[in-house]
C-alpha positions in Angstrom: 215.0 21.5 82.5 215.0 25.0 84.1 214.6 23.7 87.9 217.5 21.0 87.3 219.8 24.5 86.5 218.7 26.2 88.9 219.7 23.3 91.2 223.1 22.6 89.5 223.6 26.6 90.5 222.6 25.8 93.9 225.0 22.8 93.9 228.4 25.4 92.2 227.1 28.1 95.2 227.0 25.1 97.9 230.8 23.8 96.5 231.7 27.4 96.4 231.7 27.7 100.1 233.2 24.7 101.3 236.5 25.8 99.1 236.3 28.5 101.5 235.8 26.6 104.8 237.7 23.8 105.6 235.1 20.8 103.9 234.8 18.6 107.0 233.2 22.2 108.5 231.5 22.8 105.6 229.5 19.4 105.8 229.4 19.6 109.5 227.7 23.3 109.5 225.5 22.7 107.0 224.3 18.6 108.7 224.1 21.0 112.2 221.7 23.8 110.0 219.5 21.0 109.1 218.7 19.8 112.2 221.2 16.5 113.6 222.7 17.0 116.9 227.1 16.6 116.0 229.6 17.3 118.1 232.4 19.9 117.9 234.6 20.6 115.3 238.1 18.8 115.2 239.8 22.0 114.0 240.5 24.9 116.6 238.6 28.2 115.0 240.7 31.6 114.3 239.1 34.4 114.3 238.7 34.7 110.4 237.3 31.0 110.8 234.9 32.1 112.8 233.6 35.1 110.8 233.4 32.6 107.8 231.7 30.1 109.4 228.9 33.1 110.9 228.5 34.1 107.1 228.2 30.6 106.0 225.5 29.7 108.9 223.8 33.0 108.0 224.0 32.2 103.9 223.0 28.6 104.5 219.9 29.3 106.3 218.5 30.9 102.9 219.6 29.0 100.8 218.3 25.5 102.1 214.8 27.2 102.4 215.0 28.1 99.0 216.9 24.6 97.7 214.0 22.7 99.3 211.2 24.7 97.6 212.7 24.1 94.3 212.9 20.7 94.8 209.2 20.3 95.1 209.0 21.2 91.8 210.8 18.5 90.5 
C-alpha cells in the first residue's frame, strides 16, 4: 500500500543515518528523542561527532512527528 512505502522510505532514511553515526548512538539519540531517560554515551565525541549528532537530533525531531502520523493511517 502507499503508507507501507512511505514507511519503508522512512525506515532507508532512519538506516541511512545510523551508517553515519556510530549505531549504538544512533539508537541511543533517537530512544533519548523519544522521551527515556539514558545515560551517556560510551564513545568520547570529536568535534565532527558532535556536529553529526546536532544534525541527527535536529533531523530526528521531524521525522518521528511525521513517522508517527503516518502510522495512524495504517
Amino acid at each position: 500500500s502507499e503508507v507501507q512505502t512511505r514507511l519503508e522510505v522512512r525506515l532507508r532514511q532512519f538506516l541511512d543515518w545510523t551508517g553515519k553515526l556510530p549505531t549504538p548512538i544512533a539508537i541511543k539519540e533517537a530512544t533519548m528523542a523519544r522521551g527515556l531517560k539514558l545515560g551517556p554515551h560510551s564513545l568520547a565525541s570529536d568535534g565532527q561527532l558532535q556536529r553529526d549528532l546536532d544534525q541527527f537530533r535536529e533531523w530526528f525531531k521531524g521525522w518521528l512527528a511525521q513517522t508517527l502520523s503516518e502510522c495512524k493511517h495504517v
